[in-house]
N, C-alpha and C positions, 0 to 999 in steps of 0.2 A: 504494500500500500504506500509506504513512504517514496520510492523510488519513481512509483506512477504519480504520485503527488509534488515531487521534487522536479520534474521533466515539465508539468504543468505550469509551477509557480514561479521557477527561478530562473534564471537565463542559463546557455550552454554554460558557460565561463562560470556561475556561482554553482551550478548542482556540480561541474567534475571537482568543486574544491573540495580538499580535505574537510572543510568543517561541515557541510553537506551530505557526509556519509552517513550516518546518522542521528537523528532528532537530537540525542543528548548534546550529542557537540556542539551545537546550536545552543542550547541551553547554557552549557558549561562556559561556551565566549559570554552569551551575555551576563551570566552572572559575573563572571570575569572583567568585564566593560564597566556594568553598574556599580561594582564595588572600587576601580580604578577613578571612577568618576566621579565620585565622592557620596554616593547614594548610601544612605546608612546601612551595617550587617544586618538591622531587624526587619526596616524596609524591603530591601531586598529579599529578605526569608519570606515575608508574607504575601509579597507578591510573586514568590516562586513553588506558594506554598510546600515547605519544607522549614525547618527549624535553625534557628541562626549557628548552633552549634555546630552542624552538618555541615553547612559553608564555610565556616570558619574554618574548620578540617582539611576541607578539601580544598580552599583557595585561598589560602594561609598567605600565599604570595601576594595576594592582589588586594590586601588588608592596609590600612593605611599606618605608618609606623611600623610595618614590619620585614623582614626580608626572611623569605623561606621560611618564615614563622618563629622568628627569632627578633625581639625588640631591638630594632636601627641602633649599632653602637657599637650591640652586644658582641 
């Protein structure tokens, strides 16, 4: 379904890109994007419905003040 959906929606050039391959990775840039962008961790949980800590987790880099999930310094 997503590949018949993907040939629909997107242009040749955005469905062959790697973040295109499947849904989540779509997901994972933008939460990645919105946390870069200064959109709050709980903002972003609730409109990704999923819980701030899950993000936190897993996008520990894209956190403001931190690098690889270690406090800027440390």
């Amino acid at each position: 379904m997503w590949n018949e959906a993907r040939r629909k929606a997107l242009t040749p050039a955005q469905a062959s890109s790697p973040l295109a391959v499947i849904p989540y990775y779509l997901r994972h840039a933008c939460v990645s994007f919105w946390l870069r962008s200064g959109v709050s961790l709980a903002e972003t949980a609730r409109a990704h419905f999923t819980l701030a800590e899950l993000i936190a987790d897993t996008h520990d880099d894209s956190l403001p003040n931190t690098v690889g999930g270690s406090p800027k310094g440390s």
